[in-house]
VEXBA-34415 format. One record per residue (C-alpha): x, y, z; residue in three letters. Coordinates in nm, 2 decimals, padded with zeros to 4 digits. Layout:
N
@x=X&y=Y&z=Z&r=ALA
...
//
This chain:
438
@x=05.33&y=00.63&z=-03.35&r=UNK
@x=05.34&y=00.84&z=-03.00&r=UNK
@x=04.93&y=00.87&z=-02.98&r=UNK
@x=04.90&y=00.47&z=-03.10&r=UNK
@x=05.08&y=00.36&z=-02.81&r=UNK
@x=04.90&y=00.63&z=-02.62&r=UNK
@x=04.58&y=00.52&z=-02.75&r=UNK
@x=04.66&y=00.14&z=-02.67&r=UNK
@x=04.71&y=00.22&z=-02.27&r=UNK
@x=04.37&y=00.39&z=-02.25&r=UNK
@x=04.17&y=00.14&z=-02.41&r=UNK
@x=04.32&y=-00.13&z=-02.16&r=UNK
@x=04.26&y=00.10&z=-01.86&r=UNK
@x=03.90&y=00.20&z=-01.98&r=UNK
@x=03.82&y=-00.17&z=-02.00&r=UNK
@x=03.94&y=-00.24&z=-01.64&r=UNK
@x=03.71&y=00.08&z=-01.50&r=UNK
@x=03.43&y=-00.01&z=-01.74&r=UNK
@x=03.48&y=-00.41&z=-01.60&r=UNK
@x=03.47&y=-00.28&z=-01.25&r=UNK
@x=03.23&y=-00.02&z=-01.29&r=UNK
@x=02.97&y=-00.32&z=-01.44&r=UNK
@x=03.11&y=-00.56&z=-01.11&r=UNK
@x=03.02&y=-00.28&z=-00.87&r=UNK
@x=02.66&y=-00.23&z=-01.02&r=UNK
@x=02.53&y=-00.57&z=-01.05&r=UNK
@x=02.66&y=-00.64&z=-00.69&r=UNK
@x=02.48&y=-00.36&z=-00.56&r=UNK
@x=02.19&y=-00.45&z=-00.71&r=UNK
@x=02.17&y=-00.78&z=-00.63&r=UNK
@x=02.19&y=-00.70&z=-00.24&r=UNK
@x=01.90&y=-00.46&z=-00.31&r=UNK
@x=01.69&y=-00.74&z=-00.47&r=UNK
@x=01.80&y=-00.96&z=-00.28&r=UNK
@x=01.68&y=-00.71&z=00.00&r=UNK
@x=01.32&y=-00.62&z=-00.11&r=UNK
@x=01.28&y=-00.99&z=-00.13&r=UNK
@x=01.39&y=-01.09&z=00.20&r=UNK
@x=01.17&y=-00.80&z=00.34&r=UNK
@x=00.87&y=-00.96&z=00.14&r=UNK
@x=00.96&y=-01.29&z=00.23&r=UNK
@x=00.93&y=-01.20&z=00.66&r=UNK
@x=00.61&y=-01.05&z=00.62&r=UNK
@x=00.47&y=-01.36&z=00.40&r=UNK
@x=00.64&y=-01.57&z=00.66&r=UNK
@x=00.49&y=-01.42&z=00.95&r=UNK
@x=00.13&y=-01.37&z=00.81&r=UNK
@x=00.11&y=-01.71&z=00.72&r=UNK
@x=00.21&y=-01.84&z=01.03&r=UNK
@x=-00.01&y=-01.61&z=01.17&r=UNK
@x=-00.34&y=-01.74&z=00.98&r=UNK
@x=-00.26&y=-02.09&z=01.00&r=UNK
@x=-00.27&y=-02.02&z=01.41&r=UNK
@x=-00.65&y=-01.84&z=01.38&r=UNK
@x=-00.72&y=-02.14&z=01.20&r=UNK
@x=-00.60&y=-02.37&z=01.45&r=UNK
@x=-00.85&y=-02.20&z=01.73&r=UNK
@x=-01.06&y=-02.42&z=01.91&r=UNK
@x=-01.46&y=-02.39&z=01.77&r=UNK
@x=-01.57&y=-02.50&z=02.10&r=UNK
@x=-01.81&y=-02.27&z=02.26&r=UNK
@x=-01.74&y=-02.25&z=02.57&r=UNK
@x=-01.37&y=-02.12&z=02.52&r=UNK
@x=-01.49&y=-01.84&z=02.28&r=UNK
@x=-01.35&y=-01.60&z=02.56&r=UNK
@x=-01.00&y=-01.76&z=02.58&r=UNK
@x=-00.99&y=-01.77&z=02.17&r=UNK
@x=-01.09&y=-01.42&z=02.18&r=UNK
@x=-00.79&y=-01.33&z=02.39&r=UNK
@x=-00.56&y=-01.54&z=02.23&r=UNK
@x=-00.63&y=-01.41&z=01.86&r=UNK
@x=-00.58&y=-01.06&z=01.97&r=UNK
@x=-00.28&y=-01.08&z=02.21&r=UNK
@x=-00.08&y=-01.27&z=01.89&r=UNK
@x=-00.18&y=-01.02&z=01.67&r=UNK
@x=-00.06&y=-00.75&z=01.93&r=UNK
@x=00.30&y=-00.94&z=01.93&r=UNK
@x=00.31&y=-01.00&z=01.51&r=UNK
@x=00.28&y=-00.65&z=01.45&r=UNK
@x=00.54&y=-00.55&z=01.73&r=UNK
@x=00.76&y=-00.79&z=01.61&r=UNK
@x=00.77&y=-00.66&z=01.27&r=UNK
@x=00.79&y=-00.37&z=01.42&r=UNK
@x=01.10&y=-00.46&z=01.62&r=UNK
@x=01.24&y=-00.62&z=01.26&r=UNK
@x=01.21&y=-00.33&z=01.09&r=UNK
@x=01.33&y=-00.07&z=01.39&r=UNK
@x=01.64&y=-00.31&z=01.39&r=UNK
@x=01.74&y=-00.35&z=01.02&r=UNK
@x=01.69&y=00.02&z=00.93&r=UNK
@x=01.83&y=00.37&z=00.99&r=UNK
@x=01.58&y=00.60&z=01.02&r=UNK
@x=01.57&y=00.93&z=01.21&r=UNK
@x=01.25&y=00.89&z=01.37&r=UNK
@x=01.20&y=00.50&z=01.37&r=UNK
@x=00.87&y=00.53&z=01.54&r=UNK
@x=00.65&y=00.27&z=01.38&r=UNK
@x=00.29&y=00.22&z=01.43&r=UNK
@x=00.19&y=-00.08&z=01.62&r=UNK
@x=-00.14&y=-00.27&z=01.72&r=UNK
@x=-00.23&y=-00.15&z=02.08&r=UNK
@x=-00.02&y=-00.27&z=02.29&r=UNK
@x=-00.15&y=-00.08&z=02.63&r=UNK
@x=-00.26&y=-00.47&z=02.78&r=UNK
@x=00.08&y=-00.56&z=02.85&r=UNK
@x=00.25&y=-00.49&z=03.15&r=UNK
@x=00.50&y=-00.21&z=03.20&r=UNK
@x=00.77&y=-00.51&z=03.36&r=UNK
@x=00.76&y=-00.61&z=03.02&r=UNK
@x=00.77&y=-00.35&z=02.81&r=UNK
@x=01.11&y=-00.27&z=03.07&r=UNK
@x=01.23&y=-00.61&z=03.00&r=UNK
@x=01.22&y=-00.60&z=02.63&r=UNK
@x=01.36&y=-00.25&z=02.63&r=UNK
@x=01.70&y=-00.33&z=02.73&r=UNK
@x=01.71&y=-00.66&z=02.49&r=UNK
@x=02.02&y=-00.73&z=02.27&r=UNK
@x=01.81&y=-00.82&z=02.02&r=UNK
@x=01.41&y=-00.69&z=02.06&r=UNK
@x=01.29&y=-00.92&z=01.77&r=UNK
@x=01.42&y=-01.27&z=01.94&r=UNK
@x=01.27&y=-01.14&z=02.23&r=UNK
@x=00.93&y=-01.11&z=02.09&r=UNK
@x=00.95&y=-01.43&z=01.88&r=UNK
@x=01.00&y=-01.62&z=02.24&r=UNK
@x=00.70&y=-01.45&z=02.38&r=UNK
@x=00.49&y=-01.58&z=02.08&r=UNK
@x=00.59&y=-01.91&z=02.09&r=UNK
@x=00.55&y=-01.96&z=02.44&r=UNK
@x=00.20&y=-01.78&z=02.37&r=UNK
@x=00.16&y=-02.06&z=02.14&r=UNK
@x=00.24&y=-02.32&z=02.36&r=UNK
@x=-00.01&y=-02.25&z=02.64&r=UNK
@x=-00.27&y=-02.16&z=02.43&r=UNK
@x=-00.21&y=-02.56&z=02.28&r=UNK
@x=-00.16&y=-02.72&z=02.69&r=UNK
@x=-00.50&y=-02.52&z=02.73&r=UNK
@x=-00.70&y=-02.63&z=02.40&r=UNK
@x=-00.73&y=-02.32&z=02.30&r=UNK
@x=-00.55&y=-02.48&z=02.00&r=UNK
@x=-00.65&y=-02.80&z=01.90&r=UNK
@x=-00.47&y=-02.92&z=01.66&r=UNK
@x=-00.19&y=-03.19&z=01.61&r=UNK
@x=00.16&y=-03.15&z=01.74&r=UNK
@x=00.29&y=-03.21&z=01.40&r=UNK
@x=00.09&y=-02.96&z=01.23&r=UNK
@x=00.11&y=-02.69&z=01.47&r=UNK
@x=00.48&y=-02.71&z=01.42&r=UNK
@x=00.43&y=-02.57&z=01.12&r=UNK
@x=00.35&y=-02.23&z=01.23&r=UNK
@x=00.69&y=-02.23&z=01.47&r=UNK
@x=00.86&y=-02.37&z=01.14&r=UNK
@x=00.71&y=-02.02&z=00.94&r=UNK
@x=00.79&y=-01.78&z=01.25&r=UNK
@x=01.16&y=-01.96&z=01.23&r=UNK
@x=01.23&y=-01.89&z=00.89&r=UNK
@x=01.11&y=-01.50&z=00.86&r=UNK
@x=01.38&y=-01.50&z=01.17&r=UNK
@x=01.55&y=-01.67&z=00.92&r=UNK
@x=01.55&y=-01.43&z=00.68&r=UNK
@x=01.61&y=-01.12&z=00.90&r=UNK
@x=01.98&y=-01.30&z=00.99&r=UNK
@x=02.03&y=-01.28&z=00.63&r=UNK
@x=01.91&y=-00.88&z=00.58&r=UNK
@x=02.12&y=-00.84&z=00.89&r=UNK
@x=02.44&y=-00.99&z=00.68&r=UNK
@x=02.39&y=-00.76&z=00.38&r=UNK
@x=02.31&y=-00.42&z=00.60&r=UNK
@x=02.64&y=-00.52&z=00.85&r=UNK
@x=02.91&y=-00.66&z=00.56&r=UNK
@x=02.94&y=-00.36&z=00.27&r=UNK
@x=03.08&y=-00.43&z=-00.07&r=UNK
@x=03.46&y=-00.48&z=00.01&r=UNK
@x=03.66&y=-00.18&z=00.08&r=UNK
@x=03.93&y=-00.29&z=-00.15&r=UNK
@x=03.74&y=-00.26&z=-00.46&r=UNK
@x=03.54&y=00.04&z=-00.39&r=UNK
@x=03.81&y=00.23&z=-00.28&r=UNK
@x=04.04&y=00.09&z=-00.61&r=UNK
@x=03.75&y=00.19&z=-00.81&r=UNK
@x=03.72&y=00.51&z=-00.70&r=UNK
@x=04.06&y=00.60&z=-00.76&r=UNK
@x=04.01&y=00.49&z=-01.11&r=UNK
@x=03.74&y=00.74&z=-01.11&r=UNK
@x=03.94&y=00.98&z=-01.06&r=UNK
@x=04.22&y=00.92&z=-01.29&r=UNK
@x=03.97&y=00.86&z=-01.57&r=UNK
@x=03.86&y=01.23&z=-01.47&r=UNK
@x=04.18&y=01.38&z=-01.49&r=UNK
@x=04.31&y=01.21&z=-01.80&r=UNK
@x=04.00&y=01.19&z=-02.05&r=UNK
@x=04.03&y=01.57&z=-02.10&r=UNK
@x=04.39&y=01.50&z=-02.22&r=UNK
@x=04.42&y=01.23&z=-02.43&r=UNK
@x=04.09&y=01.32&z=-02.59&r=UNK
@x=04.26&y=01.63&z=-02.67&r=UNK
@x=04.51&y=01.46&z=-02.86&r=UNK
@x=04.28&y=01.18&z=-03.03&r=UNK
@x=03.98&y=01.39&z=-03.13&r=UNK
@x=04.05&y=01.69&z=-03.40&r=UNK
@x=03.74&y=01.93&z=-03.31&r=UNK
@x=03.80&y=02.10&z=-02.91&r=UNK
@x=03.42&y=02.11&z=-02.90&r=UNK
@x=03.34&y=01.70&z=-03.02&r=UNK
@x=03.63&y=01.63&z=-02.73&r=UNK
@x=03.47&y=01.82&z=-02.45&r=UNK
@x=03.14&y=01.66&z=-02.55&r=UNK
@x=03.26&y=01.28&z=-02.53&r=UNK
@x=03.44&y=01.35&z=-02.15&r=UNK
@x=03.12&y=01.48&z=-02.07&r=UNK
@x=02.92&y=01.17&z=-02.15&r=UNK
@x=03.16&y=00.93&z=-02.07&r=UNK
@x=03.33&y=01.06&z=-01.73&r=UNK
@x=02.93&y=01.15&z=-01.63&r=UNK
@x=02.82&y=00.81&z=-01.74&r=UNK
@x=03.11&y=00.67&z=-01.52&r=UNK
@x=03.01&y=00.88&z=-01.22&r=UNK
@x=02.67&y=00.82&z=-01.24&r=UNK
@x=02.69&y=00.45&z=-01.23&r=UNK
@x=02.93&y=00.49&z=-00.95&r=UNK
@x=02.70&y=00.67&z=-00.76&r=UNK
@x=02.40&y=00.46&z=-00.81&r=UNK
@x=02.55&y=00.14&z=-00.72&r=UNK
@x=02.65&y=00.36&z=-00.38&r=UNK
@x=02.26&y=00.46&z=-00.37&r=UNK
@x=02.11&y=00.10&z=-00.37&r=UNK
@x=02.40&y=-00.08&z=-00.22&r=UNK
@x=02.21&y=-00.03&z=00.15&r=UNK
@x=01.82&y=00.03&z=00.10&r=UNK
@x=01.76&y=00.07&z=00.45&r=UNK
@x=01.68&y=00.40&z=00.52&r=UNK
@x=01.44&y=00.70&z=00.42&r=UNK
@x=01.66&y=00.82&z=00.12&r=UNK
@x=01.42&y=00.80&z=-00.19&r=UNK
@x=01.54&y=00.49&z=-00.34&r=UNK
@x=01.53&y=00.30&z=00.02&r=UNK
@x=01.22&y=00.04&z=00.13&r=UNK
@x=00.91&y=00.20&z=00.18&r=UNK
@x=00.98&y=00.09&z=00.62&r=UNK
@x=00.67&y=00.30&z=00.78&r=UNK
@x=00.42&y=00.15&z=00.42&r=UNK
@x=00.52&y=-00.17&z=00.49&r=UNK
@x=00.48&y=-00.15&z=00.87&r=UNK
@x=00.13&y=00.01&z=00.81&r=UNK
@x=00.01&y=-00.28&z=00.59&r=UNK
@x=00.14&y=-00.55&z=00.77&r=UNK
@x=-00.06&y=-00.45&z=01.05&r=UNK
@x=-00.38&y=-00.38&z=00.77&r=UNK
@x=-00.36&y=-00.72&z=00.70&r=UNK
@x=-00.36&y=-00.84&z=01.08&r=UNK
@x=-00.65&y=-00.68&z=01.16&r=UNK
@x=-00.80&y=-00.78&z=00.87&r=UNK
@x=-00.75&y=-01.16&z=00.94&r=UNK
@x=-00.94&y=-01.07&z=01.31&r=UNK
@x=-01.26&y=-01.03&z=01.13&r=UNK
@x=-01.49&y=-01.30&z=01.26&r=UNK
@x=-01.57&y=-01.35&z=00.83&r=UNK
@x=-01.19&y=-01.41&z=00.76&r=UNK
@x=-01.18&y=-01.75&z=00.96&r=UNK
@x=-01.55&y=-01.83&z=00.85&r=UNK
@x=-01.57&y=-02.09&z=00.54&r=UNK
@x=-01.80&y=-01.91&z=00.26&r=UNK
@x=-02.14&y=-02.03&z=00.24&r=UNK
@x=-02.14&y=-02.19&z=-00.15&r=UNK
@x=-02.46&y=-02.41&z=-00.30&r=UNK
@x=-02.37&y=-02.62&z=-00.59&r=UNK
@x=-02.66&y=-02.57&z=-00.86&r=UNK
@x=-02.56&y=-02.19&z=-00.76&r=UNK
@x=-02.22&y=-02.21&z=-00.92&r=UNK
@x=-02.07&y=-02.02&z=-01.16&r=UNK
@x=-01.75&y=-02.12&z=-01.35&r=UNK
@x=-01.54&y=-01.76&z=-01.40&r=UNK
@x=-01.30&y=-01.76&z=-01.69&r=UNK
@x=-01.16&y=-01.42&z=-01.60&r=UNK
@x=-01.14&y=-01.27&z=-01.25&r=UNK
@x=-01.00&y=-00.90&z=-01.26&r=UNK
@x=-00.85&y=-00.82&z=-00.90&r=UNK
@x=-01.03&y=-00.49&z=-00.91&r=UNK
@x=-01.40&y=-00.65&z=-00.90&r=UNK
@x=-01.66&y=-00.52&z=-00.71&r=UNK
@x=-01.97&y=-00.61&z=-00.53&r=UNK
@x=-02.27&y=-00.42&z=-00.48&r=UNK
@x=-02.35&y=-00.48&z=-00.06&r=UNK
@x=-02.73&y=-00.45&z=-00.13&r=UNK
@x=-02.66&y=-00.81&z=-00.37&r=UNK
@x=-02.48&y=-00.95&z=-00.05&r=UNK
@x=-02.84&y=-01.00&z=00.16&r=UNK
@x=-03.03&y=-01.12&z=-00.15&r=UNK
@x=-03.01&y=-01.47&z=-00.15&r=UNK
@x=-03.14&y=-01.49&z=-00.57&r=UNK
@x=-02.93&y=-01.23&z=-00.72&r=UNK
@x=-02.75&y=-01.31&z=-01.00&r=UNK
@x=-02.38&y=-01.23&z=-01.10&r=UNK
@x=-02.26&y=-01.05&z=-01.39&r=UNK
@x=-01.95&y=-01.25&z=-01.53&r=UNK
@x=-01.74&y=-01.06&z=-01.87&r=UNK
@x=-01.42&y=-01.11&z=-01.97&r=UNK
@x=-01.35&y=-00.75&z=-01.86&r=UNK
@x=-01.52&y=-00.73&z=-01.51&r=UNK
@x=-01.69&y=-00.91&z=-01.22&r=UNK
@x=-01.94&y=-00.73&z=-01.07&r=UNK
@x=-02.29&y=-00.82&z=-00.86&r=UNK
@x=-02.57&y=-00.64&z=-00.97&r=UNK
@x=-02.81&y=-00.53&z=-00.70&r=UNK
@x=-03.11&y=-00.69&z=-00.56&r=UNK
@x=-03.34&y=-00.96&z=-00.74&r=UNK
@x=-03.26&y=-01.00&z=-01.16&r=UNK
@x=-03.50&y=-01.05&z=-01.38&r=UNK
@x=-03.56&y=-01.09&z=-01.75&r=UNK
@x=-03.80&y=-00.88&z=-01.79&r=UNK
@x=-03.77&y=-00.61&z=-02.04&r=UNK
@x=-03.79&y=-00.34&z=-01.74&r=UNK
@x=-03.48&y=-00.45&z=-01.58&r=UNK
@x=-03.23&y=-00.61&z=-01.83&r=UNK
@x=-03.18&y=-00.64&z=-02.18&r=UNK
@x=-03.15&y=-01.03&z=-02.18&r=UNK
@x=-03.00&y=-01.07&z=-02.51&r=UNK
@x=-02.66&y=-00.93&z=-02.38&r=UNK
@x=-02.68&y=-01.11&z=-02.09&r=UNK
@x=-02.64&y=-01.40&z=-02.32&r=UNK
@x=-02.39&y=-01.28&z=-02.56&r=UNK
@x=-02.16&y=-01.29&z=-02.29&r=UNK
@x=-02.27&y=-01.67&z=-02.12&r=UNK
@x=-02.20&y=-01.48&z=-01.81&r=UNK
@x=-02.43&y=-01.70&z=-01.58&r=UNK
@x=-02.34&y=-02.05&z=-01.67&r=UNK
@x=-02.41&y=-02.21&z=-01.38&r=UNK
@x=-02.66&y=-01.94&z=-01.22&r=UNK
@x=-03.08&y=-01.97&z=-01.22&r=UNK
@x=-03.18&y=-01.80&z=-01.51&r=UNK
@x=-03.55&y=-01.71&z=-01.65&r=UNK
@x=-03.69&y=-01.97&z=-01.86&r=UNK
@x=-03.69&y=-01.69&z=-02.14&r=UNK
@x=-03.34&y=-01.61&z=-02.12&r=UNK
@x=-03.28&y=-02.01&z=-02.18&r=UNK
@x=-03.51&y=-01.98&z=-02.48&r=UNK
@x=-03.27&y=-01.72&z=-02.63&r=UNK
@x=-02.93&y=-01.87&z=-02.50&r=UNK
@x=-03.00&y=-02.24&z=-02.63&r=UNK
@x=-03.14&y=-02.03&z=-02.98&r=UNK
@x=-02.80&y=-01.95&z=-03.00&r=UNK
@x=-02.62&y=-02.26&z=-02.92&r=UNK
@x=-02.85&y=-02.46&z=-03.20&r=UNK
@x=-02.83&y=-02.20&z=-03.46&r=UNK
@x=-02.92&y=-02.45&z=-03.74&r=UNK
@x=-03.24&y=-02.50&z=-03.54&r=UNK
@x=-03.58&y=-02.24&z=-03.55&r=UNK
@x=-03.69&y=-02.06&z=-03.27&r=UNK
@x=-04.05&y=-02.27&z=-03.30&r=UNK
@x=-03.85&y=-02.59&z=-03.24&r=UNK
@x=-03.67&y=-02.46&z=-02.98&r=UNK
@x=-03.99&y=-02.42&z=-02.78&r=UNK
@x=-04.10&y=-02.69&z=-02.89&r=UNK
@x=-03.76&y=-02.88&z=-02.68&r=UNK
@x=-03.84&y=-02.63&z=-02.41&r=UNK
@x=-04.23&y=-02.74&z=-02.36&r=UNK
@x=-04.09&y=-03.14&z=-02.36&r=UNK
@x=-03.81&y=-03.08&z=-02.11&r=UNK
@x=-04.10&y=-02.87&z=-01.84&r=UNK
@x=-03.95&y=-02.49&z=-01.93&r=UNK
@x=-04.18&y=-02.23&z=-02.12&r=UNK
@x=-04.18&y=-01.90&z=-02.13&r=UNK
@x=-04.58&y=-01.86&z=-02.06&r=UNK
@x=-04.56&y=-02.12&z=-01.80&r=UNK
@x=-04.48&y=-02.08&z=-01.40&r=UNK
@x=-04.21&y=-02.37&z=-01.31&r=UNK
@x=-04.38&y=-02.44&z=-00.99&r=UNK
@x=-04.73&y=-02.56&z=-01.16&r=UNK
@x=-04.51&y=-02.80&z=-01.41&r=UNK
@x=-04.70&y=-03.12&z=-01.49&r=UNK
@x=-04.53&y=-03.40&z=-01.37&r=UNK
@x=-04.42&y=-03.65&z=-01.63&r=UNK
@x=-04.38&y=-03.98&z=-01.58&r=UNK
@x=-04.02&y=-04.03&z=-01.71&r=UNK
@x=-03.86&y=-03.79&z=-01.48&r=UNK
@x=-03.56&y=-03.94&z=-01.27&r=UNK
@x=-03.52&y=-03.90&z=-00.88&r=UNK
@x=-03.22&y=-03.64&z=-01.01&r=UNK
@x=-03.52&y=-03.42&z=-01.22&r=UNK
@x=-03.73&y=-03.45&z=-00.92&r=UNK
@x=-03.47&y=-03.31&z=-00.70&r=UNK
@x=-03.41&y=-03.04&z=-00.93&r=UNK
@x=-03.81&y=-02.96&z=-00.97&r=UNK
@x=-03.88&y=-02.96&z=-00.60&r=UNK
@x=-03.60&y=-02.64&z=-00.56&r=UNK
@x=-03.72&y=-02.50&z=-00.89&r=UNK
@x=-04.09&y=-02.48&z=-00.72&r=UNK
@x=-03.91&y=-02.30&z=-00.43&r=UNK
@x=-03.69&y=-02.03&z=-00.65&r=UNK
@x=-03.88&y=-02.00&z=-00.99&r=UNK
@x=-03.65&y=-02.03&z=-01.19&r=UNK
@x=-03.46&y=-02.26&z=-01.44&r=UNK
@x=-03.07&y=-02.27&z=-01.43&r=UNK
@x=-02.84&y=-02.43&z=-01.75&r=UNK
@x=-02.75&y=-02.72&z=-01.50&r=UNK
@x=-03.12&y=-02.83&z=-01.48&r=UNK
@x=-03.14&y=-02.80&z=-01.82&r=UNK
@x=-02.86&y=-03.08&z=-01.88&r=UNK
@x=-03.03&y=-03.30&z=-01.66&r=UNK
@x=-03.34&y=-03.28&z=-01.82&r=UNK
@x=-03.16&y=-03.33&z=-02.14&r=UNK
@x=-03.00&y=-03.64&z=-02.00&r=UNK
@x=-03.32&y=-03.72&z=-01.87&r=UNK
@x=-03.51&y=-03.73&z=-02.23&r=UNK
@x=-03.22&y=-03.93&z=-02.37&r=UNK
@x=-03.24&y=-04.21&z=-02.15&r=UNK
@x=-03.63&y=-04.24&z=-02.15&r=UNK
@x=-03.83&y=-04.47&z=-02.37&r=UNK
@x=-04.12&y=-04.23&z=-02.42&r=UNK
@x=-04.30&y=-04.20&z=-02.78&r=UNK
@x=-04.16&y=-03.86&z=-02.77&r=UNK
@x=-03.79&y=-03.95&z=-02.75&r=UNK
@x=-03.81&y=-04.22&z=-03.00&r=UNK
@x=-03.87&y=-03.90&z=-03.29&r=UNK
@x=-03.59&y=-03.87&z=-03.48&r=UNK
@x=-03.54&y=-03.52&z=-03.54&r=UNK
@x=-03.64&y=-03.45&z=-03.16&r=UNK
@x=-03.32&y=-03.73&z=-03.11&r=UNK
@x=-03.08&y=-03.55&z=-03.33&r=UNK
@x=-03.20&y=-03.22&z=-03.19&r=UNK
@x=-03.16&y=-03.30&z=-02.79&r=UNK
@x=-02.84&y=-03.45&z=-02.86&r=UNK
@x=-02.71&y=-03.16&z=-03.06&r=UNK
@x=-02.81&y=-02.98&z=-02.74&r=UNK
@x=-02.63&y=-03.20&z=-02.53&r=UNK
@x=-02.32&y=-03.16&z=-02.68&r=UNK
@x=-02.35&y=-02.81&z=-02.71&r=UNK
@x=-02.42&y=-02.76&z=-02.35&r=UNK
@x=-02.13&y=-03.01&z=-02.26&r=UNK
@x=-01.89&y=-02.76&z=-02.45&r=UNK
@x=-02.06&y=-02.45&z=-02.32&r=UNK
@x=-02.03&y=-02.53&z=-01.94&r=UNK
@x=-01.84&y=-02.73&z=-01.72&r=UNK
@x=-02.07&y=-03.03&z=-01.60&r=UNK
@x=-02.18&y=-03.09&z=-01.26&r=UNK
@x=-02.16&y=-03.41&z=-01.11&r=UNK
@x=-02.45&y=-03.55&z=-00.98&r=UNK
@x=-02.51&y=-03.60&z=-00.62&r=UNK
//
């Protein structure tokens, strides 16, 4: 009856430790998430508000020079105020970070910002009152209301450092850690003895204090490892990695092809179902105008220089297995094969036989076609840059399709050529996404 009542207290007192222990841990952990994602949330912040500003940059040519100036002095001030941000938040014992060049501005600056309270206010003044000069000297032309936005951006990663500042300045309450740890402590001393009493075998007692007064411990000490990630402990924020790419990413943005809008033609067009972020494309592909793309459900890749179909350069039929040029000019042979496989139920001689009607065969040149009287202004269009690049594309193919339908020739009026085309027609409709005609 002794080691019931016994038994009774130590159950109720590992229950408050095991409550605690569980309240300690998910507090600590939600300050460190909460942490990583206020860190991620300032740089987003600040990069956004940084391209939306390189997009508001006058295109005018004649202040080229003061764009030039501008674009480079505000990235100069984004990476030292991350810099600042981070210098400010965490403890580090050498919290030299690496920043964009900064040798242009003056030394009665760099003076003045030394002996700032607070180094990142300081540097978000400069850039706004960078940005307002650069907008009273159209070297921003844009509307007030929309350049606010970027000030709105800049505010809100300041924003967020208030609230990193909160959790690195206010621990977890010093009542309860301190209670807790004293719990710790009993728990340590006692286990031994009433798990003496409770458990028959010395050896199976020693075993369960082990686990559970390390299990204790170790949860204790975790909680105290995450509580504060702002440091160079092993579990803190990666500070000098996130530094490093923030200013990657800056200079990256400066690259006269970051703020230019791609060049894209629209019979060129391809319709990707899968993209894998680790794509790659071949730079000799990026100066040849006809290449083709290479689209799988596993890669993207651009293959180099001109495609054929000839046997010597490609095996054609796998090309097709994968529809991996939808949209993209392909050799009238490779369309013979590719629509053989979307009318299965049809022969190969029939096939050609659509082909010849429509103005594609494999033993003909497209720019020597003869003109047929029923083409439309839309197939004329298409012929005219088919005479220029040689080659046939599924999109043409549609139109031509369309193109038979709608005509009152003796051809179309077949049956069999009818049910045949529009079995195409179909087919094509499911295979690719249509484009809509100019």
């Amino acid at each position: 009856m002794e080691m019931q009542g016994i038994g009774t207290i130590w159950s109720g007192f590992s229950f408050v430790l095991g409550f605690l222990i569980v309240f300690r841990s998910n507090q600590a952990y939600s300050r460190f998430w909460e942490s990583v994602t206020l860190f991620q949330q300032i740089g987003g912040e600040w990069l956004n508000a940084f391209s939306n500003l390189l997009c508001f940059c006058s295109r005018d040519p004649e202040k080229q020079d003061q764009v030039y100036e501008f674009r480079y002095f505000l990235s100069r001030l984004m990476s030292l105020l991350h810099c600042n941000t981070l210098q400010t938040l965490c403890e580090l014992s050498d919290d030299s970070l690496e920043v964009l060049d900064i040798g242009g501005l003056n030394p009665k600056s760099l003076w003045h910002l030394e002996k700032s309270p607070d180094r990142s206010k300081t540097v978000l003044l400069w850039i706004s009152c960078l940005i307002m000069e650069a907008h009273h000297k159209k070297t921003i032309e844009v509307p007030g209301p929309i350049l606010s936005r970027a000030f709105q951006e800049l505010s809100q990663g300041m924003v967020c450092v208030t609230d990193l500042r909160k959790i690195r300045d206010v621990p977890f309450p010093f009542p309860y850690s301190q209670y807790l740890l004293y719990m710790l402590i009993a728990h340590w001393i006692l286990a031994p003895l009433v798990a003496s009493q409770v458990v028959l075998r010395p050896w199976w007692a020693g075993i369960m204090v082990l686990v559970v007064s390390t299990s204790y411990w170790t949860l204790f000490y975790i909680a105290q490892e995450i509580d504060q990630p702002f440091g160079e402990d092993a579990n803190d924020l990666p500070v000098r990695e996130m530094q490093q790419q923030f200013n990657t990413k800056l200079q990256f943005f400066l690259e006269p092809a970051s703020t230019k809008i791609p060049d894209f033609t629209l019979e060129s067009s391809q319709h990707l179902h899968v993209l894998r972020s680790s794509y790659k494309i071949n730079p000799s592909a990026i100066t040849s105008p006809y290449s083709m793309t290479s689209v799988t459900a596993q890669s993207f890749h651009m293959d180099d220089g001109h495609r054929t179909a000839t046997p010597e350069r490609q095996d054609s039929s796998r090309e097709v297995q994968g529809f991996s040029s939808l949209l993209d000019p392909l050799e009238p042979r490779m369309i013979h094969e590719l629509l053989s496989m979307l009318l299965p139920d049809v022969d190969a001689a029939h096939v050609k036989h659509m082909l010849q009607i429509l103005g594609i065969d494999d033993q003909t040149e497209l720019g020597t076609l003869e003109e047929k009287p029923y083409q439309s202004e839309d197939f004329e269009r298409l012929h005219e840059q088919l005479h220029e690049e040689r080659r046939a594309s599924l999109n043409d193919v549609s139109v031509r399709v369309d193109d038979f339908l709608r005509q009152e020739s003796p051809e179309s009026q077949e049956p069999e050529l009818q049910r045949s085309f529009a079995s195409l027609s179909e087919a094509l409709a499911k295979t690719m996404p249509r484009v809509k005609r100019i």
